[in-house]
C-alpha positions in Angstrom: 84.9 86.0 113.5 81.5 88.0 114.4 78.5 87.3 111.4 79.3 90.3 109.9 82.4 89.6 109.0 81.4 86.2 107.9 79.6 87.6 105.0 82.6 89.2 103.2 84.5 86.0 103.8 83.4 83.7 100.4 84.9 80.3 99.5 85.0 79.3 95.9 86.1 76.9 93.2 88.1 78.0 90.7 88.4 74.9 88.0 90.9 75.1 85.2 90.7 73.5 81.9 92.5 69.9 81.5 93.4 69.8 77.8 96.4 72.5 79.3 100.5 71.9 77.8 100.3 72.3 81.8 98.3 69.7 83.6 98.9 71.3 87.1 97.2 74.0 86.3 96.0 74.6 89.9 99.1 73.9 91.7 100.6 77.2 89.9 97.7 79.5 89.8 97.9 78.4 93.8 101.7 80.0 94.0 100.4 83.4 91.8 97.5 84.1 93.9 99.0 83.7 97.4 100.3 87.2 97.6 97.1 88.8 95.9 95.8 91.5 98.9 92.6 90.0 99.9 93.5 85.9 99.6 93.1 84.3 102.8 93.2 80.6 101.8 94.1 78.4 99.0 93.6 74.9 98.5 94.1 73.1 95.6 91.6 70.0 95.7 93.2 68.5 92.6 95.7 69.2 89.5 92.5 71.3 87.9 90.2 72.6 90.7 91.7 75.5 93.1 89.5 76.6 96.2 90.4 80.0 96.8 88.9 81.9 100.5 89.0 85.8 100.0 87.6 89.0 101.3 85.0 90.2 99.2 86.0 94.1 100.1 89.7 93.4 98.7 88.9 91.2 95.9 85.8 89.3 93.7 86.3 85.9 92.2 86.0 88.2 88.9 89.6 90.0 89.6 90.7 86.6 90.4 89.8 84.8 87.7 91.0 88.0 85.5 94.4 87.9 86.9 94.8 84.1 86.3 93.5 83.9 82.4 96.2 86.9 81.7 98.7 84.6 83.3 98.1 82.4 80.2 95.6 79.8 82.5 92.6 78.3 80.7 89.5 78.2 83.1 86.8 75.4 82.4 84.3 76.6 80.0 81.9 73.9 80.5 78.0 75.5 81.1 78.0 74.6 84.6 81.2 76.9 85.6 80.0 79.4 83.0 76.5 79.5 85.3 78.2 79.5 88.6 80.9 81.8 87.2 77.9 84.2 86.6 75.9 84.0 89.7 78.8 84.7 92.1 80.2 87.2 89.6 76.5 89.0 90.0 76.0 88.1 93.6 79.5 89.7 94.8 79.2 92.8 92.3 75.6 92.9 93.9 77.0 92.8 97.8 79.9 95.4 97.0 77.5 97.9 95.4 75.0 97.4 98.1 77.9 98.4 100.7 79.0 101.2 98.8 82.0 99.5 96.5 82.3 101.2 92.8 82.3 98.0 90.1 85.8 99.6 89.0 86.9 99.9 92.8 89.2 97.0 94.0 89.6 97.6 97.5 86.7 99.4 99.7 87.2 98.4 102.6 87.9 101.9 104.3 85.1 103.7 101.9 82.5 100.7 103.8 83.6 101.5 107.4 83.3 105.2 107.1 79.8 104.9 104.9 78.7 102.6 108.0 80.3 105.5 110.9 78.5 108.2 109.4 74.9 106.2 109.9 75.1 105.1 113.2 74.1 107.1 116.0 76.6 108.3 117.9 76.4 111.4 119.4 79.5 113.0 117.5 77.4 114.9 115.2 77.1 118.6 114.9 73.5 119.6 114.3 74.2 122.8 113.4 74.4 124.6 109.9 77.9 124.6 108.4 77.5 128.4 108.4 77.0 128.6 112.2 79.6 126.7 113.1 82.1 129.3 112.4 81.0 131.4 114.4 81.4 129.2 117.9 
């Protein structure tokens, strides 16, 4: 992969509570999020931490984590993961919108590319009035 593309592709942690009925919580938020559009990797590092690899323009760590509390999964509330939590919640809602993404928008992907066509120079532009054109 090219650096641009590097820089939609995030890794995170996704770390689930241990005082669960389930104490493998990971191991089954692993199995619900393998067909989410976006998901490129899972790993689950232990029976409560998940590392999740995702394209940013498909899906945040915010619709992730979203999708797995209304499963009925309990994420770590300690203040470390609430901190982290809310920097890479800020950080990817700050990327997206800084590439064109709407916050209620879940996948951009094609809105990006044509933003990024329509500012590069490439000869395919017609400098004339829209009213002129008609007329040729």
């Amino acid at each position: 992969m090219d650096e641009a593309t590097e820089d939609f592709i995030k890794l995170r942690e996704i770390s689930f509570n241990t005082l669960h009925p389930d104490p493998r919580q990971a191991y089954a938020a692993a199995t619900l999020l393998e067909d989410v559009a976006g998901v490129l990797e899972l790993e689950v590092v232990d029976d409560a931490l998940l590392r999740v690899r995702y394209h940013i323009l498909q899906t945040t760590l915010a619709d992730l984590e979203a999708l797995v509390e209304e499963r009925g999964f309990h994420l770590d509330n300690g203040i470390i993961q609430k901190v982290k939590r809310a920097l890479y919640r800020y950080t990817e809602e700050t990327q997206r919108a800084n590439l064109g993404c709407t916050k209620g928008e879940s996948n951009c992907t094609r809105k990006v590319f044509a933003t990024s066509y329509q500012q590069r120079d490439h000869g395919c532009r017609d400098e004339r009035p829209q009213l002129w054109r008609r007329y040729l």
